[in-house]
N, CA, C and O atoms as CSV, one atom per row, in Angstrom:
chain,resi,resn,atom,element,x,y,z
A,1,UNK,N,N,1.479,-5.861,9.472
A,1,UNK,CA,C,1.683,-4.839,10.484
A,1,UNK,C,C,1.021,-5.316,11.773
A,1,UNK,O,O,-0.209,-5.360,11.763
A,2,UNK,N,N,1.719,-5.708,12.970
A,2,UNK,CA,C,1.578,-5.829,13.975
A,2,UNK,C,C,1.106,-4.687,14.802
A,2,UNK,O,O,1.996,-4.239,15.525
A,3,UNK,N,N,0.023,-4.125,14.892
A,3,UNK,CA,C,-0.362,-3.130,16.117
A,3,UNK,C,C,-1.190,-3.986,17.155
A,3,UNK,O,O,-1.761,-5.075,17.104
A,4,UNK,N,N,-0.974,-2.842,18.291
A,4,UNK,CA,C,-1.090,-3.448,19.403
A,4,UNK,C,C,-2.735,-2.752,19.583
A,4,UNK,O,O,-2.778,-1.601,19.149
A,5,UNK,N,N,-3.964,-3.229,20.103
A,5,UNK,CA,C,-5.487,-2.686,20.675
A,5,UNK,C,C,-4.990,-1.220,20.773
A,5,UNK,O,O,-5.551,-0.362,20.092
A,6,UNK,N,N,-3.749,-0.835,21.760
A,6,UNK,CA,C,-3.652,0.596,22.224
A,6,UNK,C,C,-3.357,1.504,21.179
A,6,UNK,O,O,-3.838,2.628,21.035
A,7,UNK,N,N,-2.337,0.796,20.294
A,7,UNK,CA,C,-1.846,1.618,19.299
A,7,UNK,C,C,-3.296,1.761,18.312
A,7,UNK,O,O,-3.561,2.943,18.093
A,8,UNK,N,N,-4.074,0.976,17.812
A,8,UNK,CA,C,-4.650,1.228,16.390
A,8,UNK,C,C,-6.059,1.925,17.140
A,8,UNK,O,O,-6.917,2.353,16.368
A,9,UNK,N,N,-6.315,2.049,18.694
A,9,UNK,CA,C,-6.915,3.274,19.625
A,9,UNK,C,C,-6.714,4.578,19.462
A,9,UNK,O,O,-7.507,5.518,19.431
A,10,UNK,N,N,-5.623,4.526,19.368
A,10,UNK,CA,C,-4.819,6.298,19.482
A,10,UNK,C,C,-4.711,6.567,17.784
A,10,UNK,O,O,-4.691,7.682,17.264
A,11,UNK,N,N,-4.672,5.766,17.342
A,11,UNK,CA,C,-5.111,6.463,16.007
A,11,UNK,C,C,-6.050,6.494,15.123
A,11,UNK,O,O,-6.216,6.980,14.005
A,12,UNK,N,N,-6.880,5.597,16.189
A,12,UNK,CA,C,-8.399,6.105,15.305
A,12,UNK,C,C,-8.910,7.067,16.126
A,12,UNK,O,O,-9.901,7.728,15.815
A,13,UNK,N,N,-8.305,7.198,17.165
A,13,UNK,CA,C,-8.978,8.608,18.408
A,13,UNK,C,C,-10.265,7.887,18.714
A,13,UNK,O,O,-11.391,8.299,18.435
A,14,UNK,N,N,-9.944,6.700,19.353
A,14,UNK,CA,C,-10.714,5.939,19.916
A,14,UNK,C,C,-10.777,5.159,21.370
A,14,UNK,O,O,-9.765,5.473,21.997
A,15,UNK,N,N,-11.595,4.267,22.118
A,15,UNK,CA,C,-10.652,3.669,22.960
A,15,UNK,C,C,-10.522,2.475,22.624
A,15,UNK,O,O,-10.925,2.026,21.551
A,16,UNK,N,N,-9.823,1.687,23.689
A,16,UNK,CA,C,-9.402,0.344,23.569
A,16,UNK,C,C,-10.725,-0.687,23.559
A,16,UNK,O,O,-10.830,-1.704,22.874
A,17,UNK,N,N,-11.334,-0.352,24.146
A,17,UNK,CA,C,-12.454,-0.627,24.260
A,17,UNK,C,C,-12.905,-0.844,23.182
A,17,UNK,O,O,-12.845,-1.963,22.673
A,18,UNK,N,N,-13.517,0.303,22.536
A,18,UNK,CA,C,-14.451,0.509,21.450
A,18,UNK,C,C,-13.678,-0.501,20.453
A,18,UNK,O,O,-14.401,-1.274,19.823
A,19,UNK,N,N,-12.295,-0.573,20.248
A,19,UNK,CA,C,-11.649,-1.235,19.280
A,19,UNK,C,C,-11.522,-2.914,19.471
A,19,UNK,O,O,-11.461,-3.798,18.617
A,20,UNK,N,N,-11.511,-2.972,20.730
A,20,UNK,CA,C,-12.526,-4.850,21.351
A,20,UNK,C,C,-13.291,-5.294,20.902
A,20,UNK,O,O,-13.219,-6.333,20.245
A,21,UNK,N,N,-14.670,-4.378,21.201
A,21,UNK,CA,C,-15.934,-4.199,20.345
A,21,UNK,C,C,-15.640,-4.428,19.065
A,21,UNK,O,O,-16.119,-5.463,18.601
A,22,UNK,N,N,-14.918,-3.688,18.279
A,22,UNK,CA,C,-14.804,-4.056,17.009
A,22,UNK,C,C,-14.304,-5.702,16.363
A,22,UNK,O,O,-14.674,-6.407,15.424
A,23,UNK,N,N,-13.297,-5.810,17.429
A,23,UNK,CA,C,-12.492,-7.250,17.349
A,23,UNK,C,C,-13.737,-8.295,17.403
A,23,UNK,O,O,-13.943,-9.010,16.422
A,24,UNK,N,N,-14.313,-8.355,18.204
A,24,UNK,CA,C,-15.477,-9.152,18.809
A,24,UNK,C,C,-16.581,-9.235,18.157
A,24,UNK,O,O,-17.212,-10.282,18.011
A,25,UNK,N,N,-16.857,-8.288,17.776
A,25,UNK,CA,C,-17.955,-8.038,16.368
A,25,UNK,C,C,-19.139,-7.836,17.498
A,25,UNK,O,O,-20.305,-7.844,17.104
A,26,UNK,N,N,-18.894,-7.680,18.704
A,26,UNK,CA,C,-19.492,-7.076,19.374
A,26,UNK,C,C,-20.579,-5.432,18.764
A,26,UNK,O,O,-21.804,-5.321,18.718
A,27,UNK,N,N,-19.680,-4.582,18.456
A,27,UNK,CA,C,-20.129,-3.528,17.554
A,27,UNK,C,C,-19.147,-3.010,16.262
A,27,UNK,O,O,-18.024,-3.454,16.021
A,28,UNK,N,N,-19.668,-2.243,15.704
A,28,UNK,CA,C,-18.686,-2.216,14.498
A,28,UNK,C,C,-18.551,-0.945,14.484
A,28,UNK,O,O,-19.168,-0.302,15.334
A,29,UNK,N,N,-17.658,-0.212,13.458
A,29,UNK,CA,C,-16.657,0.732,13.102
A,29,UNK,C,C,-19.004,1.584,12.753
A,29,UNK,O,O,-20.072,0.974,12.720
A,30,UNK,N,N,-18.777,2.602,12.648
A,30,UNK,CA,C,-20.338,3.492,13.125
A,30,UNK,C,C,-20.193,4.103,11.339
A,30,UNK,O,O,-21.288,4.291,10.810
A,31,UNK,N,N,-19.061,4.373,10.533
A,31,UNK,CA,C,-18.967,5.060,9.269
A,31,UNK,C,C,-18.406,4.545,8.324
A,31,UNK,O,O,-17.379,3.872,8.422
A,32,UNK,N,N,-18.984,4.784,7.318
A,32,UNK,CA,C,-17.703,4.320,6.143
A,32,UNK,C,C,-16.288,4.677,6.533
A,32,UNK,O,O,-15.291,3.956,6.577
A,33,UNK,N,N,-16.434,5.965,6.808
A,33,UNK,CA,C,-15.155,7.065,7.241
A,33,UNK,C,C,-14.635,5.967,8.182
A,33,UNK,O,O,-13.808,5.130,7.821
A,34,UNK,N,N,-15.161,6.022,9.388
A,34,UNK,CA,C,-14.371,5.088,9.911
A,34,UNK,C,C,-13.846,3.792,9.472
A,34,UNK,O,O,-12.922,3.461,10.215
A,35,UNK,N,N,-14.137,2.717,8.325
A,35,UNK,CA,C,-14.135,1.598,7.867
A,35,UNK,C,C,-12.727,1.778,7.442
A,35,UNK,O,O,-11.784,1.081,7.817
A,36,UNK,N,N,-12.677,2.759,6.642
A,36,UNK,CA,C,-11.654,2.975,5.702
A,36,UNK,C,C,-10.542,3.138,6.284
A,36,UNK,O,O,-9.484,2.627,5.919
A,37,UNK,N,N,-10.745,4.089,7.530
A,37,UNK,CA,C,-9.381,4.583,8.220
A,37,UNK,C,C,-8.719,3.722,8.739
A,37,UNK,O,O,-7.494,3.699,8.617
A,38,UNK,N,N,-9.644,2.508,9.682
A,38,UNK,CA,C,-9.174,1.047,10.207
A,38,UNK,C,C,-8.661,0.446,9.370
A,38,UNK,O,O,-7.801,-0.386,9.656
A,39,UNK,N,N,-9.093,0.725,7.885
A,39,UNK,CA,C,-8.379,-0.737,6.733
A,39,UNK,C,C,-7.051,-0.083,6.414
A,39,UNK,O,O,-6.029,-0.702,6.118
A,40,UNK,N,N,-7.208,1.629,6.531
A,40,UNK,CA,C,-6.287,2.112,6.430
A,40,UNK,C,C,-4.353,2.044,7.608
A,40,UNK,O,O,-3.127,2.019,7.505
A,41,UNK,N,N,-5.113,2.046,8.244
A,41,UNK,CA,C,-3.787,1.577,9.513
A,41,UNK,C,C,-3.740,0.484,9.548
A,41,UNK,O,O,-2.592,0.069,9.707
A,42,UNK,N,N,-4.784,-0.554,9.442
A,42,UNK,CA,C,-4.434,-1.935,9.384
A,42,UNK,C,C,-3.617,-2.548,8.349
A,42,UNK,O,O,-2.953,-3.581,8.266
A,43,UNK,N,N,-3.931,-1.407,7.463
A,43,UNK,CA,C,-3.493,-2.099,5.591
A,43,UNK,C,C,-4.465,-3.024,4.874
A,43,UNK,O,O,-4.109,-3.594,3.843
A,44,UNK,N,N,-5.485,-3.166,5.302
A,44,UNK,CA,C,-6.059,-4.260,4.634
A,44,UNK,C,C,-6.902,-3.727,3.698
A,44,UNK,O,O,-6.812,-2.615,3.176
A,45,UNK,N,N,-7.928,-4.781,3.463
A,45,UNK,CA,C,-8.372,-3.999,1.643
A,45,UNK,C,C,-9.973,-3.519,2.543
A,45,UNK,O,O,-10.390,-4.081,3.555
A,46,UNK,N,N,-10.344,-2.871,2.142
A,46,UNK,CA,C,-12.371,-2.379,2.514
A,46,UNK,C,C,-13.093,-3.343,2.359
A,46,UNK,O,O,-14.053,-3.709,3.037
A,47,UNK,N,N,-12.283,-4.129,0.731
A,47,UNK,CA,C,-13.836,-4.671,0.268
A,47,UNK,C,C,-13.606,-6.370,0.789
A,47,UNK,O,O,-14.390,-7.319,0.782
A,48,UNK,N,N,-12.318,-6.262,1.183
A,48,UNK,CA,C,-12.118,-7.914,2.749
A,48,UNK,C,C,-12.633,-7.715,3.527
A,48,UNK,O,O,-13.496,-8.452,4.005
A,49,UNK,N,N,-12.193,-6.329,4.065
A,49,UNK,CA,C,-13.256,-5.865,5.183
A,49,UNK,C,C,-14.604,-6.334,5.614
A,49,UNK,O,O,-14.961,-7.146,6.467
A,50,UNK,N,N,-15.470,-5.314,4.473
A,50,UNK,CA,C,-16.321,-5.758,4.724
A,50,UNK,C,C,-16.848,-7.216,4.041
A,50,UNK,O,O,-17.637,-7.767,4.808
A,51,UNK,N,N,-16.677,-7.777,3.128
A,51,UNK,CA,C,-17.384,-9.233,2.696
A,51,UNK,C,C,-16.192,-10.196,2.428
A,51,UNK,O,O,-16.459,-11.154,1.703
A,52,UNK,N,N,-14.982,-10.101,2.873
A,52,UNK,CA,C,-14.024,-11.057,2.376
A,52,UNK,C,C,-13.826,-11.668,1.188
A,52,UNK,O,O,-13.600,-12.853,0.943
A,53,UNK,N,N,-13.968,-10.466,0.276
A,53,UNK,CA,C,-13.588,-10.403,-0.851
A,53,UNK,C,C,-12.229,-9.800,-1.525
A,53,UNK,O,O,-11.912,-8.629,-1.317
A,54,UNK,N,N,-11.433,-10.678,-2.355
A,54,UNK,CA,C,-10.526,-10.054,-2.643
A,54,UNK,C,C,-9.144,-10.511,-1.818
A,54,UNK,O,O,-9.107,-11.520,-1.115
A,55,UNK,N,N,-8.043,-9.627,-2.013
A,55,UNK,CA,C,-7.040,-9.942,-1.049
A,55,UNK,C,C,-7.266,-9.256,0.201
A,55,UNK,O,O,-7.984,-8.286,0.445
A,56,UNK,N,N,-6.518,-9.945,0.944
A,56,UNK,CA,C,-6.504,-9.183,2.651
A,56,UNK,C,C,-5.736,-7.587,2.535
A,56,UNK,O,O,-6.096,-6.572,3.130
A,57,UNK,N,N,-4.705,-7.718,1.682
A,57,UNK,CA,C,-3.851,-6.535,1.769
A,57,UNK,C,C,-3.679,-6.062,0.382
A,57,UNK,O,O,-3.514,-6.804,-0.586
A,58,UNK,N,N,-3.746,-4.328,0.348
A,58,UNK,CA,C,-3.988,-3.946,-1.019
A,58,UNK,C,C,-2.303,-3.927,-1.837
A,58,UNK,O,O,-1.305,-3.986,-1.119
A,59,UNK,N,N,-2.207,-3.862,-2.954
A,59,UNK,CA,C,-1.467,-4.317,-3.869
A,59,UNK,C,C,-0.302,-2.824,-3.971
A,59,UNK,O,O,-0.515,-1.804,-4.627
A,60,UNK,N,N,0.331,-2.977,-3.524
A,60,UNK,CA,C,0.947,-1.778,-3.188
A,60,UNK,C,C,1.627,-0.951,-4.193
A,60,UNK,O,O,1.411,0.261,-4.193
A,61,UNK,N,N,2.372,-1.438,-4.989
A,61,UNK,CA,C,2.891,-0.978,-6.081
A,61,UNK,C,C,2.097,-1.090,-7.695
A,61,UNK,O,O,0.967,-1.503,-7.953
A,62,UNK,N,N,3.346,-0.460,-8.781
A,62,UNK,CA,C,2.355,-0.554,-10.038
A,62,UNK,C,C,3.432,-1.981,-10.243
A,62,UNK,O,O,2.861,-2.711,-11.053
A,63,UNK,N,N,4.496,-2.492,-9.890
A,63,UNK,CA,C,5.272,-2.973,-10.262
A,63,UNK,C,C,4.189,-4.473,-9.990
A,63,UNK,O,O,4.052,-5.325,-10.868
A,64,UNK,N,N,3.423,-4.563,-8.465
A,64,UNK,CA,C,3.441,-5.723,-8.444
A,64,UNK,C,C,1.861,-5.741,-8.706
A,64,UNK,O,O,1.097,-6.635,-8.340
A,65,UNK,N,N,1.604,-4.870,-9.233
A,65,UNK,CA,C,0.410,-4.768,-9.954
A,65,UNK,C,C,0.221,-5.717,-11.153
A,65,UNK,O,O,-0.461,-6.740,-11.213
A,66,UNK,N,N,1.222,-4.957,-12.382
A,66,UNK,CA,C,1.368,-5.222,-13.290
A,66,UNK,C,C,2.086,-6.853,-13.153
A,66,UNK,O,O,1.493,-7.616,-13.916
A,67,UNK,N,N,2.977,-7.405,-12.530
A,67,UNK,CA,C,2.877,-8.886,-12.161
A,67,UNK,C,C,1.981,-9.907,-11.886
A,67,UNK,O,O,2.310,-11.083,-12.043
A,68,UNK,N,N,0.763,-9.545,-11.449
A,68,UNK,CA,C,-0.448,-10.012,-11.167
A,68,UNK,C,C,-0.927,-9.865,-12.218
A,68,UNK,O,O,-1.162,-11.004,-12.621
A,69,UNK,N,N,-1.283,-9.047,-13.062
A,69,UNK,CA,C,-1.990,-8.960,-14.416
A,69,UNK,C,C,-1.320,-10.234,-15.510
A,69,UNK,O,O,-1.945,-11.127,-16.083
A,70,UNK,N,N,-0.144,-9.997,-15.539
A,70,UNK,CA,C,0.488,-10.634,-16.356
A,70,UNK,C,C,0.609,-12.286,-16.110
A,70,UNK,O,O,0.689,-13.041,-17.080
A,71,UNK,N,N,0.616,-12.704,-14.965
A,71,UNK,CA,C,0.434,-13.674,-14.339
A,71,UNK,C,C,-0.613,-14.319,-14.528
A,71,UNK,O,O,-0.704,-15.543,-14.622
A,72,UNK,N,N,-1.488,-13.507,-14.597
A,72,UNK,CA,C,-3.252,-14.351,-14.406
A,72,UNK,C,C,-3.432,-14.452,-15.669
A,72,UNK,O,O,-4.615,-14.652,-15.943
A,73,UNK,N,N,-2.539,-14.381,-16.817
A,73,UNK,CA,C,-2.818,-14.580,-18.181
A,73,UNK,C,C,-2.267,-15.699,-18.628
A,73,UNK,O,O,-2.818,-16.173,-19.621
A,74,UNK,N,N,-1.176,-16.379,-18.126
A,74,UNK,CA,C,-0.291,-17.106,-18.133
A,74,UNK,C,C,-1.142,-18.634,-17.906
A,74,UNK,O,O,-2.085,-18.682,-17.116
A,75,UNK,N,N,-0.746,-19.721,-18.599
A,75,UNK,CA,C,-1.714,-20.905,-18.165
A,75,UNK,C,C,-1.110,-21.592,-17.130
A,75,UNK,O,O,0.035,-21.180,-16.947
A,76,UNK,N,N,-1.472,-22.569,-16.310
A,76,UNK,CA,C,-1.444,-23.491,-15.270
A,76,UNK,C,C,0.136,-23.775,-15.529
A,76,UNK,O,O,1.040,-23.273,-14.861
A,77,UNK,N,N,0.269,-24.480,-16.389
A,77,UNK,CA,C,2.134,-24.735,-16.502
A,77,UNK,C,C,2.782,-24.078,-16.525
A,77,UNK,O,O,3.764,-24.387,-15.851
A,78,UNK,N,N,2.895,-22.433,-17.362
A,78,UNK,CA,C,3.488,-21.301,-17.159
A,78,UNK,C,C,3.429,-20.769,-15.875
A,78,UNK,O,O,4.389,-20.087,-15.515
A,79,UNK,N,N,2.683,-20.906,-15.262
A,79,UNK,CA,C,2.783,-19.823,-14.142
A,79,UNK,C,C,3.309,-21.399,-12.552
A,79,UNK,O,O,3.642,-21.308,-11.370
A,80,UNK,N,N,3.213,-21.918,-12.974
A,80,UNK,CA,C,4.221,-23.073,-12.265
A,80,UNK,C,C,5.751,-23.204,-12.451
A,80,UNK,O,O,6.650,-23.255,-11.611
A,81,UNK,N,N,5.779,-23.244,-13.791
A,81,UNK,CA,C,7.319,-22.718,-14.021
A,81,UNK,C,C,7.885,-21.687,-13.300
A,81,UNK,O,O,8.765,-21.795,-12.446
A,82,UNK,N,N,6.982,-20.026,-13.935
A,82,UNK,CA,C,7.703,-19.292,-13.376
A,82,UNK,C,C,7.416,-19.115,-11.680
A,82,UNK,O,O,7.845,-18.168,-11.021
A,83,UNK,N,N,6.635,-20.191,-11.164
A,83,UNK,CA,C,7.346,-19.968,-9.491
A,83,UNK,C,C,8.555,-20.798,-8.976
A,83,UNK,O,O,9.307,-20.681,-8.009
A,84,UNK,N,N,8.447,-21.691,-10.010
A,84,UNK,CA,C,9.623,-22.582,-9.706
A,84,UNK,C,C,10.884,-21.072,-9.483
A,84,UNK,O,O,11.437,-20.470,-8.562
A,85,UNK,N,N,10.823,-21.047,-10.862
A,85,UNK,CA,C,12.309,-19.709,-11.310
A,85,UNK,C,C,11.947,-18.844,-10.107
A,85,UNK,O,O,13.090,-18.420,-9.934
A,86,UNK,N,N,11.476,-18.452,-9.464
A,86,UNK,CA,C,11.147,-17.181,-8.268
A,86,UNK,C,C,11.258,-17.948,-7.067
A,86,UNK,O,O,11.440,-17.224,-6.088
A,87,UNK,N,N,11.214,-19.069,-6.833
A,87,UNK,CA,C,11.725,-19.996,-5.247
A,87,UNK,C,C,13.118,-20.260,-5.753
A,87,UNK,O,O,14.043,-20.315,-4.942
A,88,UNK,N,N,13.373,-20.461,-7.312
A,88,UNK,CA,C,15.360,-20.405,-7.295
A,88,UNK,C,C,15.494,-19.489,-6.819
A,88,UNK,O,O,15.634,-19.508,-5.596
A,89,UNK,N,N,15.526,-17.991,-7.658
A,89,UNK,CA,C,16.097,-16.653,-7.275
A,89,UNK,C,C,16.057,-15.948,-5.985
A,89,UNK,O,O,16.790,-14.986,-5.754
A,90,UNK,N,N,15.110,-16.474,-5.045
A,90,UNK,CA,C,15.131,-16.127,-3.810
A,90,UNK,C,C,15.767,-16.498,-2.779
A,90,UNK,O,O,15.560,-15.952,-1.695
């Protein structure tokens, strides 16, 4: 998701400014509340947020949930295969 300084301003009911500051690490988001709401319009995960842990963006479905589970069970050659089969089908 592409937002623009002005846009992810107006919906944290913030200014552009303050959201610079944030970019810059100048100052940071003042609440959890606030943490969340930014990861929230941004899409990204809290716990990237704050320690860059994890994925950047949260896992949206149960569908591709449950693909990831199943995946990470799979050994080194299996799960090479099946990307091969998923760069065919695409």
């Amino acid at each position: 998701m592409n937002l623009t300084r002005e846009q992810v301003a107006v919906a944290m009911h913030k200014s552009p400014h303050t959201i610079k500051s944030w970019e810059t690490s100048e100052r940071q988001p003042r609440s959890m509340q606030e943490i969340e709401r930014l990861c929230d319009i941004l899409n990204i995960n809290v716990s990237w947020y704050l320690a860059g842990k994890g994925p950047v963006h949260p896992i949206s479905s149960t569908t591709e949930q449950e693909l990831l589970k199943l995946f990470s069970r799979l050994t080194e050659t299996q799960q090479q295969a099946i990307l091969q089969m998923m760069r065919v089908m695409k």
